[in-house]
Biotite code that builds the C-alpha atoms (Angstrom):
import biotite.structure as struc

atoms = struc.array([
    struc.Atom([0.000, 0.000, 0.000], chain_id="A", res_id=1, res_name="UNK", atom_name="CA", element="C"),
    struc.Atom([3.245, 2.313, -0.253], chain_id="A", res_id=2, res_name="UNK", atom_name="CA", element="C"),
    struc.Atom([2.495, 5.026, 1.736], chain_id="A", res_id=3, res_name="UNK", atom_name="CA", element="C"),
    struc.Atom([-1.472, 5.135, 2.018], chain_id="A", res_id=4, res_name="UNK", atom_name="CA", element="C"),
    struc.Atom([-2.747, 5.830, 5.219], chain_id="A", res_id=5, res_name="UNK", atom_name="CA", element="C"),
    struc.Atom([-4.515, 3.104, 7.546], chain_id="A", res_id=6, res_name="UNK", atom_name="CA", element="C"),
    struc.Atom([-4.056, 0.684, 4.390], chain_id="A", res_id=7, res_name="UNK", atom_name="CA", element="C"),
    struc.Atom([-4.923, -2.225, 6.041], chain_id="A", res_id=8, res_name="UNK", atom_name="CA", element="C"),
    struc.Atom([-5.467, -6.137, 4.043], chain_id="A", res_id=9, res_name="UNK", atom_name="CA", element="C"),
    struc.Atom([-6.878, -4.080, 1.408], chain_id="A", res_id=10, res_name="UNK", atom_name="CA", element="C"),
    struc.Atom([-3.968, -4.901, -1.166], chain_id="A", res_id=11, res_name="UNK", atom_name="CA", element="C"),
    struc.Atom([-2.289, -2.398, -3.620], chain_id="A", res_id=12, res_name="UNK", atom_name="CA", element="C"),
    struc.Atom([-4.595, -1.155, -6.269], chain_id="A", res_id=13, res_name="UNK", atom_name="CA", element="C"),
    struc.Atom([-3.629, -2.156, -9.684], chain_id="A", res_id=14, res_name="UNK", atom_name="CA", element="C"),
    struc.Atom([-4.083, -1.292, -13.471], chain_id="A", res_id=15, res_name="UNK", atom_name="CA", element="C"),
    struc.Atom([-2.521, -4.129, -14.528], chain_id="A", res_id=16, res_name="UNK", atom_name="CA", element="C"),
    struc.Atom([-4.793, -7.166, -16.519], chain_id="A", res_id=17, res_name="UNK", atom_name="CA", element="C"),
    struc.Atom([-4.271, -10.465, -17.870], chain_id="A", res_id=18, res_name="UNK", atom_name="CA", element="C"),
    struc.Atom([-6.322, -12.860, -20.159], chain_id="A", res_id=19, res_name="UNK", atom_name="CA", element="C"),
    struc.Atom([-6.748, -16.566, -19.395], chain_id="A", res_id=20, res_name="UNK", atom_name="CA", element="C"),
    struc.Atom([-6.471, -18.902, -22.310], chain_id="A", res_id=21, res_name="UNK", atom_name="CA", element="C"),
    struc.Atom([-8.777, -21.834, -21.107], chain_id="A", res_id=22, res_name="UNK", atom_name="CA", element="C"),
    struc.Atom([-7.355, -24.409, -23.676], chain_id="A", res_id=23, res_name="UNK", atom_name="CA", element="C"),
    struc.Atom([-3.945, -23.181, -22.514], chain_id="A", res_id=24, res_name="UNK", atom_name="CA", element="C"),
    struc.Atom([-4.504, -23.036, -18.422], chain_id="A", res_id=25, res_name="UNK", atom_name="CA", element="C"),
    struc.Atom([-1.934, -19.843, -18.955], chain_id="A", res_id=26, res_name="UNK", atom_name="CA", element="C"),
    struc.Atom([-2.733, -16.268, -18.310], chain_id="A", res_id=27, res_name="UNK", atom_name="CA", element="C"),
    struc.Atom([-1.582, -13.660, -20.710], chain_id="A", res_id=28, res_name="UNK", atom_name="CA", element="C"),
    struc.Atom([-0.568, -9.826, -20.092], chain_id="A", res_id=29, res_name="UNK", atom_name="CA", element="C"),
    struc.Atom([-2.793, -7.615, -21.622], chain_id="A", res_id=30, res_name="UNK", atom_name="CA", element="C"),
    struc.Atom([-3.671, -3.824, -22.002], chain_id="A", res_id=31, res_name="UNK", atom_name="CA", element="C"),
    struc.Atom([-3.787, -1.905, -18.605], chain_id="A", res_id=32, res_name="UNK", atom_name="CA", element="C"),
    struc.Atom([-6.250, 0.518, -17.158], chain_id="A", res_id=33, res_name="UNK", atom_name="CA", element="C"),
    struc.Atom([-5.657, 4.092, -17.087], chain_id="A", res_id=34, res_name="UNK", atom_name="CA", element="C"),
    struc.Atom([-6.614, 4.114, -13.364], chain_id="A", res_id=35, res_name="UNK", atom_name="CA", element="C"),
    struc.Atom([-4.947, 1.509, -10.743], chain_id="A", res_id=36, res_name="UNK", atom_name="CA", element="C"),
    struc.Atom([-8.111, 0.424, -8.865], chain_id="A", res_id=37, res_name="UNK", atom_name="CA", element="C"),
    struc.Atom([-9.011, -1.938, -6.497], chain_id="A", res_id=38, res_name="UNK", atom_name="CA", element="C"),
    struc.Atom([-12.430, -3.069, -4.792], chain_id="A", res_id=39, res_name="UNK", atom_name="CA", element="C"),
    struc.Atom([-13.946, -2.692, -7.874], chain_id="A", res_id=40, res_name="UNK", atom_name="CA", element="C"),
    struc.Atom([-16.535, -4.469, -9.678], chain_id="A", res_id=41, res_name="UNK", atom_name="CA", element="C"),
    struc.Atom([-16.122, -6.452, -13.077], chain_id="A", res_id=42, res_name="UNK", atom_name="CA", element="C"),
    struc.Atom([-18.538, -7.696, -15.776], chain_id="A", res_id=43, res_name="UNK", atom_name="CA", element="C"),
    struc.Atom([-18.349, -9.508, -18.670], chain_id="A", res_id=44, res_name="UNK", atom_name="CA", element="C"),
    struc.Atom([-20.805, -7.891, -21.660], chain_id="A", res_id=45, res_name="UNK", atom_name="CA", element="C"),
    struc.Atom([-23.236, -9.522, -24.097], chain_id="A", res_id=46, res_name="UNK", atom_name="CA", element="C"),
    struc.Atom([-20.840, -8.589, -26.839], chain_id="A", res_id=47, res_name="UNK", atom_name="CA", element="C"),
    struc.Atom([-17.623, -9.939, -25.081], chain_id="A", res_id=48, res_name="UNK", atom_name="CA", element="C"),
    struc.Atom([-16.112, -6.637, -23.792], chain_id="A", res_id=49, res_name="UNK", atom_name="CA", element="C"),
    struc.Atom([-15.865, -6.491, -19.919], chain_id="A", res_id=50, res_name="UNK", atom_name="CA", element="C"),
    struc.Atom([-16.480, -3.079, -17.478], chain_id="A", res_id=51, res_name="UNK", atom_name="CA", element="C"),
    struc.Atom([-14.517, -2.110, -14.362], chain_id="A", res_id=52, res_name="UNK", atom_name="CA", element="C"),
    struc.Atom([-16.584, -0.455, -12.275], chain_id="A", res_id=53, res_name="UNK", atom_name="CA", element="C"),
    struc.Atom([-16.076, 2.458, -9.582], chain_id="A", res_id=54, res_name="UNK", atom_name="CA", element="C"),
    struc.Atom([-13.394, 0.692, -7.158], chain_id="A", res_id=55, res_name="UNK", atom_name="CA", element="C"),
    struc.Atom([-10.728, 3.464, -5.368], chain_id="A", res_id=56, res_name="UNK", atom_name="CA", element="C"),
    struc.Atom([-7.091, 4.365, -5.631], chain_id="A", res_id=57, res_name="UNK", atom_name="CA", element="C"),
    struc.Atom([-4.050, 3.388, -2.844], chain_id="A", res_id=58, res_name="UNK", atom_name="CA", element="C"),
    struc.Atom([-5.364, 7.077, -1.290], chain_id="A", res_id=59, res_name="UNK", atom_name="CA", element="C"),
    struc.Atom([-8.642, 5.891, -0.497], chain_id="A", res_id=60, res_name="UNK", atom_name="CA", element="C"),
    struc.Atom([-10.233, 8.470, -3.143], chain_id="A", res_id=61, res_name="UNK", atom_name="CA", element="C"),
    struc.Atom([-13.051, 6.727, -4.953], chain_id="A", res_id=62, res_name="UNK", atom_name="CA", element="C"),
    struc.Atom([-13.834, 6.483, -8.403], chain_id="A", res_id=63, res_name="UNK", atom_name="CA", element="C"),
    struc.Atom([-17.009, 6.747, -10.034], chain_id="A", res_id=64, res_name="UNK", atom_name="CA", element="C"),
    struc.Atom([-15.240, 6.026, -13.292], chain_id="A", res_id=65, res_name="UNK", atom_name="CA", element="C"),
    struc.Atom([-15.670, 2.994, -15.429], chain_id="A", res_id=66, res_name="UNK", atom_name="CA", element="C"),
    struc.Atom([-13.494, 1.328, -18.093], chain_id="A", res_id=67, res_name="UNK", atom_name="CA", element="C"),
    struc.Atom([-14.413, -1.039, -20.647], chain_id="A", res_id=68, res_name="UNK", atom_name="CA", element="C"),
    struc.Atom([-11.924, -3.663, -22.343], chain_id="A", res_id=69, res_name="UNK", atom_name="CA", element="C"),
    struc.Atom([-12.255, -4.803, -25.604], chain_id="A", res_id=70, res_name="UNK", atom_name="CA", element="C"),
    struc.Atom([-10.940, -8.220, -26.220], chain_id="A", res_id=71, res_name="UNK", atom_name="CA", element="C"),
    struc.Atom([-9.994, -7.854, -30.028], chain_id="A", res_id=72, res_name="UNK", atom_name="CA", element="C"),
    struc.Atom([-7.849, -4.928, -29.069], chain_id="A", res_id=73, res_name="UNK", atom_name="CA", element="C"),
    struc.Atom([-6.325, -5.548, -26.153], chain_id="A", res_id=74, res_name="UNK", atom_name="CA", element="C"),
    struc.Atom([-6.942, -2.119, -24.889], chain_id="A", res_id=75, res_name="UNK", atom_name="CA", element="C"),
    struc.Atom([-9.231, 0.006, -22.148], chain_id="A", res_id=76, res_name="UNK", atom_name="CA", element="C"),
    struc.Atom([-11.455, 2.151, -23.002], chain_id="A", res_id=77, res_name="UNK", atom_name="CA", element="C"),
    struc.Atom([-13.239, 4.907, -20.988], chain_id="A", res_id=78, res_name="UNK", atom_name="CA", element="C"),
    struc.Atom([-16.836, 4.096, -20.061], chain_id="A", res_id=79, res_name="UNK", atom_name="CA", element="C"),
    struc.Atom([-19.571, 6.168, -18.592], chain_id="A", res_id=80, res_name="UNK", atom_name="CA", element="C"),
    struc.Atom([-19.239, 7.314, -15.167], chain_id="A", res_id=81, res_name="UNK", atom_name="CA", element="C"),
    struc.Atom([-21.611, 6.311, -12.621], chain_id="A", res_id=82, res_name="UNK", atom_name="CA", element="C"),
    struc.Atom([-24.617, 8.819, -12.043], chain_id="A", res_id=83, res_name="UNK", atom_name="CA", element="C"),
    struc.Atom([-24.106, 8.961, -8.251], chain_id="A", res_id=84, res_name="UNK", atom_name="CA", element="C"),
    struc.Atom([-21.240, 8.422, -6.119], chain_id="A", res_id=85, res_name="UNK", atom_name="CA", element="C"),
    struc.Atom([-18.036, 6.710, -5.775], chain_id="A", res_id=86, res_name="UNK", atom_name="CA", element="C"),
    struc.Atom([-18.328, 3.187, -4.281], chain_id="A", res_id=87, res_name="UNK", atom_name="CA", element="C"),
    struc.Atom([-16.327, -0.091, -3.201], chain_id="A", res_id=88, res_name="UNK", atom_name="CA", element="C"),
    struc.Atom([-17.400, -3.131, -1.877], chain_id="A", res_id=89, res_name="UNK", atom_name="CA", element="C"),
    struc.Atom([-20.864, -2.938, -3.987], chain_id="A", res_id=90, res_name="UNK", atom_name="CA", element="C"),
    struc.Atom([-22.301, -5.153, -6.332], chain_id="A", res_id=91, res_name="UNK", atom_name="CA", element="C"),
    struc.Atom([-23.179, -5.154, -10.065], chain_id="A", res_id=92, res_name="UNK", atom_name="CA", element="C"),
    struc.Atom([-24.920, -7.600, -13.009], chain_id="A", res_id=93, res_name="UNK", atom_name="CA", element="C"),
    struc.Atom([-25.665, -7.461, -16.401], chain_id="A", res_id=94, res_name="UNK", atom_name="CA", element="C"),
    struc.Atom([-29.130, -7.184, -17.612], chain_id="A", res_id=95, res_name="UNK", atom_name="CA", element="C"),
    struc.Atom([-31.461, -8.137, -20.419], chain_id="A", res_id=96, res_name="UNK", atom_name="CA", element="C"),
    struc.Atom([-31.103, -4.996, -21.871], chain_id="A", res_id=97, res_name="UNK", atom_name="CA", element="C"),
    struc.Atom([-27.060, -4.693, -21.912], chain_id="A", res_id=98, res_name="UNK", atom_name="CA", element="C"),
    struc.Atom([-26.877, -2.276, -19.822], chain_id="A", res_id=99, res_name="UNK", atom_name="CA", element="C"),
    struc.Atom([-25.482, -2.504, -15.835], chain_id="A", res_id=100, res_name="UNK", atom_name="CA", element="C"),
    struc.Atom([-27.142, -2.427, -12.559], chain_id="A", res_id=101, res_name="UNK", atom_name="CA", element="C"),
    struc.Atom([-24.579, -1.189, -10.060], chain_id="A", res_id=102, res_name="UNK", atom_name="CA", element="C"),
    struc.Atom([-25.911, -0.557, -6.520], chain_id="A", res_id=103, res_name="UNK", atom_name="CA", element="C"),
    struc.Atom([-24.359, -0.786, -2.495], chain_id="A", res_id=104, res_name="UNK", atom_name="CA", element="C"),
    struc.Atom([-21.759, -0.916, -1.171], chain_id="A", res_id=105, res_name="UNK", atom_name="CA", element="C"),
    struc.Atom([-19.952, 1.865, 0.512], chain_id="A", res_id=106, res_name="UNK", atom_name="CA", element="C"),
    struc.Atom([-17.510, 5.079, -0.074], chain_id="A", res_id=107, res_name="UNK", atom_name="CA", element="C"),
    struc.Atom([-14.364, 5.092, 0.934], chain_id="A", res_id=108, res_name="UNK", atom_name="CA", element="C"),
    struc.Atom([-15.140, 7.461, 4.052], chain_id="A", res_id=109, res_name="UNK", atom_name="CA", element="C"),
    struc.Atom([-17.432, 4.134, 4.882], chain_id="A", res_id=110, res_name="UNK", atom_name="CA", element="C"),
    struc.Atom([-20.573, 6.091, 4.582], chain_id="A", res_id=111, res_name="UNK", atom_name="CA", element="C"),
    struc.Atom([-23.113, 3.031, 3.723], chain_id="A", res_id=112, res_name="UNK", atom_name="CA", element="C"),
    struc.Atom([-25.069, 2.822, 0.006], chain_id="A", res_id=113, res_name="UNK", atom_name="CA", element="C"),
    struc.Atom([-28.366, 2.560, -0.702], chain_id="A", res_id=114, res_name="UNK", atom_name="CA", element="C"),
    struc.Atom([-28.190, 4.045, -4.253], chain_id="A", res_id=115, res_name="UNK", atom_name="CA", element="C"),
    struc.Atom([-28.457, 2.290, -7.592], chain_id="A", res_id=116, res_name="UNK", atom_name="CA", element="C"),
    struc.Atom([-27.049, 2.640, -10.596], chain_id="A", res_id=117, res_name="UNK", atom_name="CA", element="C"),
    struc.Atom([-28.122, 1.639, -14.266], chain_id="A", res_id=118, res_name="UNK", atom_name="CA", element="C"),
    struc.Atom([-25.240, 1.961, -16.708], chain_id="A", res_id=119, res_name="UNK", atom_name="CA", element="C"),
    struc.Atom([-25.903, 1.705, -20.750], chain_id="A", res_id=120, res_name="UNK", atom_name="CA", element="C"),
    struc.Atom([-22.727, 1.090, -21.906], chain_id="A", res_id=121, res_name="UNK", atom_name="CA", element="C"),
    struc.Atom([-22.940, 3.304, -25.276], chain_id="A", res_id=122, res_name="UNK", atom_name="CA", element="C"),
    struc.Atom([-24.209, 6.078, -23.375], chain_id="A", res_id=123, res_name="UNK", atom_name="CA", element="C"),
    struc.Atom([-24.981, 7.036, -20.145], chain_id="A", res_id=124, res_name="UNK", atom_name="CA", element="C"),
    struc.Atom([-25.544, 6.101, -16.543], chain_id="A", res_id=125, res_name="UNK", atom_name="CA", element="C"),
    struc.Atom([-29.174, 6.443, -14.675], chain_id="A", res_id=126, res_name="UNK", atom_name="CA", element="C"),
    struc.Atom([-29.980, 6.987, -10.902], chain_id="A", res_id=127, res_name="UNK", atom_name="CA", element="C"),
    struc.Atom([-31.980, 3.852, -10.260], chain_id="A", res_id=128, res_name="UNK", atom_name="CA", element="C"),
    struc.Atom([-34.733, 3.035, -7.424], chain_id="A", res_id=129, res_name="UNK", atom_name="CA", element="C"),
    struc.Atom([-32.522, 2.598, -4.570], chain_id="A", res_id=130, res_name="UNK", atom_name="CA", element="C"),
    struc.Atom([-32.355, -0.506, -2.487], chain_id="A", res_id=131, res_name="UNK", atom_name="CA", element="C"),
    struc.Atom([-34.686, -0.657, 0.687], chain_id="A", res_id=132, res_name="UNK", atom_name="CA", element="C"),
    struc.Atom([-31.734, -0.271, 2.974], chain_id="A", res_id=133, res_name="UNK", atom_name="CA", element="C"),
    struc.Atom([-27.846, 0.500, 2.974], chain_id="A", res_id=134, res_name="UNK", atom_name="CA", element="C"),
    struc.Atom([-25.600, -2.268, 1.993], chain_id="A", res_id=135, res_name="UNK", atom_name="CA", element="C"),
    struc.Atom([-22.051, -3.060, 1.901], chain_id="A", res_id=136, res_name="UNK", atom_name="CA", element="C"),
    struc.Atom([-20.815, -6.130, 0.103], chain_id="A", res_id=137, res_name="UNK", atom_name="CA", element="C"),
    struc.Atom([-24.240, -7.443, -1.585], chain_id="A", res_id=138, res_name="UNK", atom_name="CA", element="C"),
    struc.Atom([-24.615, -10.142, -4.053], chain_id="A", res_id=139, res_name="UNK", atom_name="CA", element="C"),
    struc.Atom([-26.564, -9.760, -7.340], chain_id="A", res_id=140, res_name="UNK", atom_name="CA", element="C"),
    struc.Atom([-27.302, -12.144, -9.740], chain_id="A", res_id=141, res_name="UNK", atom_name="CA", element="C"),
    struc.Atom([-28.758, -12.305, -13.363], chain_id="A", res_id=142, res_name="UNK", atom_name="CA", element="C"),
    struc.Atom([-31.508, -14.455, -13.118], chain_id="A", res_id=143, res_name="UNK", atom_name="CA", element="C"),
    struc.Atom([-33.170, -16.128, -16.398], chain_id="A", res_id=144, res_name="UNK", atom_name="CA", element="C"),
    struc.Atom([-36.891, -14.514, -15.958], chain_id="A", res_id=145, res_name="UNK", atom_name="CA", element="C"),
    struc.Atom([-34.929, -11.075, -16.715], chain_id="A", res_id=146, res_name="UNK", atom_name="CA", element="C"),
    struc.Atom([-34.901, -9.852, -13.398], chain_id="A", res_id=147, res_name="UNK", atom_name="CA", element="C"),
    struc.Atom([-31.840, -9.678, -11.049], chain_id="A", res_id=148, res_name="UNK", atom_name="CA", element="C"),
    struc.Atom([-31.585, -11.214, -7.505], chain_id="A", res_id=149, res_name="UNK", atom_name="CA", element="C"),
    struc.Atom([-30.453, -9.188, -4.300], chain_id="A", res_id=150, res_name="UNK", atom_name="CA", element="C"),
    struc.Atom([-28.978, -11.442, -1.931], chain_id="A", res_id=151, res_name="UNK", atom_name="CA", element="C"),
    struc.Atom([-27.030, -10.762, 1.418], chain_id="A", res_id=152, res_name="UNK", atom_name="CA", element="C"),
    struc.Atom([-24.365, -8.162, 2.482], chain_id="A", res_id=153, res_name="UNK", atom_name="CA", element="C"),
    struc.Atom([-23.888, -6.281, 5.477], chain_id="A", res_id=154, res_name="UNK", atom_name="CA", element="C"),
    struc.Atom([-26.249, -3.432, 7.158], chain_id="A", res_id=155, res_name="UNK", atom_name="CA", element="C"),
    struc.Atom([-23.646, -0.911, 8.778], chain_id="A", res_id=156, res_name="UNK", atom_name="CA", element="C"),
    struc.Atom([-22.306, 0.683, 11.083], chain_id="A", res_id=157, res_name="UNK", atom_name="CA", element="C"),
    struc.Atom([-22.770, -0.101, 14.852], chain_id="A", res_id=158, res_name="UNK", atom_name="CA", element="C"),
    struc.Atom([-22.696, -2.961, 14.512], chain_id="A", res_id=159, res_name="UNK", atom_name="CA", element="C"),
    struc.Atom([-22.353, -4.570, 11.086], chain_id="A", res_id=160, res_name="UNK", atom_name="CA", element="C"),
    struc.Atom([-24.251, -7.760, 11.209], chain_id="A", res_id=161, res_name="UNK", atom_name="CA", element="C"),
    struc.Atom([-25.250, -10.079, 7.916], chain_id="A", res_id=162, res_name="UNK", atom_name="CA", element="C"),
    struc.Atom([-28.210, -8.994, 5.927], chain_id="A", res_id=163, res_name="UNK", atom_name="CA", element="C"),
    struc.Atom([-31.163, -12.348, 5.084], chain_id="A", res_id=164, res_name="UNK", atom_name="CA", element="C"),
    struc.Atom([-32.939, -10.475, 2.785], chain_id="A", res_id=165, res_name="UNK", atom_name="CA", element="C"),
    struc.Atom([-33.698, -11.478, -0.573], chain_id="A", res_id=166, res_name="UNK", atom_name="CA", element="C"),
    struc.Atom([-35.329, -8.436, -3.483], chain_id="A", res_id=167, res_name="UNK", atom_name="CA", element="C"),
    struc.Atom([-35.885, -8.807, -7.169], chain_id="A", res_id=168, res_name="UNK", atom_name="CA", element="C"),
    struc.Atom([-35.004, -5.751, -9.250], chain_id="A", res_id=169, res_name="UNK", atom_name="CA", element="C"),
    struc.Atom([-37.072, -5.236, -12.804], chain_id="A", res_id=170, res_name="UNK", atom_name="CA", element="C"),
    struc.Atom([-35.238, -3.041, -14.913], chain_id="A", res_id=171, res_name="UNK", atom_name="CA", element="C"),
    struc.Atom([-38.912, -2.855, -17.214], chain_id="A", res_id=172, res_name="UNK", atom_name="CA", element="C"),
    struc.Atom([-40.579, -1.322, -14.209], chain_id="A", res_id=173, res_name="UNK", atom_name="CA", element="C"),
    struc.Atom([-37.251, -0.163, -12.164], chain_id="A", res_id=174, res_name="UNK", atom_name="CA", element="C"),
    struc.Atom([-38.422, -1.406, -9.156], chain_id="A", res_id=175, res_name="UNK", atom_name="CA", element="C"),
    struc.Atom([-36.914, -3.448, -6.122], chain_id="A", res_id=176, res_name="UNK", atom_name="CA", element="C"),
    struc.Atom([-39.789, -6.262, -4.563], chain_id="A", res_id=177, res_name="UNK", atom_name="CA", element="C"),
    struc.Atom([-38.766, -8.135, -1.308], chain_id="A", res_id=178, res_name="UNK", atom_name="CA", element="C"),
    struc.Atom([-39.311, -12.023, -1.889], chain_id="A", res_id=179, res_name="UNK", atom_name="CA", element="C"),
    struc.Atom([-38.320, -12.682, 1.793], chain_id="A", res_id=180, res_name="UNK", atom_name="CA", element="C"),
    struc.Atom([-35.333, -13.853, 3.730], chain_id="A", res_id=181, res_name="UNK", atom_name="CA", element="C"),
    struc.Atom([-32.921, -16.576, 3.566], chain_id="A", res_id=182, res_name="UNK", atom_name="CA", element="C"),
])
């Protein structure tokens, strides 16, 4: 963490990125961001590109930056910036459309995140209905009816304790439903 502050098991934040060759079972260097990030979010697109997403620097100064990576080049590109803060620690999933739903989390300061995120990836981001409560560290996940599944993470501060609620976003209606707990 050379020099940050209070760095902590956090790990130095990188722009580095490699490819893995399945057939091979090698990685290979590739292109590197433009901004060393960690705690960021990654996500592979319809069309084969992937998005980093938010993440901070070794300072601790969040990003609401994303880059996108296109395969056949080998090179980053700069993506839309998220429509609301800076966050780590969230959680993000491709949906029907091609676009991104980006929401939790927390900033660096560890102020908690309620806020969501929809990201078109040829355009712009969107403010999205928020989640029902702050979370750091939720799980979302693509489900095959077109909706995406909310799943766990932490409520914060004082004290942080584990989260057993379970929501379905609709991107058609942008709405979050609770479906109950785990």
């Amino acid at each position: 963490c050379t020099g940050a502050p209070d760095c902590g098991p956090l790990g130095d934040a990188l722009a580095s990125a490699e490819i893995y060759d399945p057939t091979m079972g090698t990685f290979g260097v590739t292109g590197a961001m433009s901004q060393a990030r960690t705690l960021h979010s990654v996500e592979r697109l319809a069309d084969g590109r992937v998005i980093a997403i938010a993440g901070m620097n070794e300072r601790r100064e969040g990003f609401t930056s994303t880059e996108i990576f296109d395969p056949s080049r080998g090179r980053w590109f700069p993506g839309p910036p998220l429509a609301s803060e800076p966050r780590v620690f969230h959680a993000s999933a491709l949906l029907p459309s091609g676009r991104v739903l980006v929401g939790g989390g927390k900033l660096p300061d560890t102020r908690f995140l309620a806020t969501v995120n929809v990201i078109d990836v040829e355009g712009e981001s969107r403010v999205a209905s928020p989640l029902s409560i702050a979370l750091t560290m939720p799980r979302f996940l693509a489900l095959p009816s077109g909706r995406t599944l909310s799943v766990g993470g932490f409520r914060c501060p004082r004290p942080c304790a584990p989260v057993s609620d379970a929501s379905l976003y609709d991107e058609t209606s942008d709405t979050w439903s609770t479906i109950g707990s785990l």
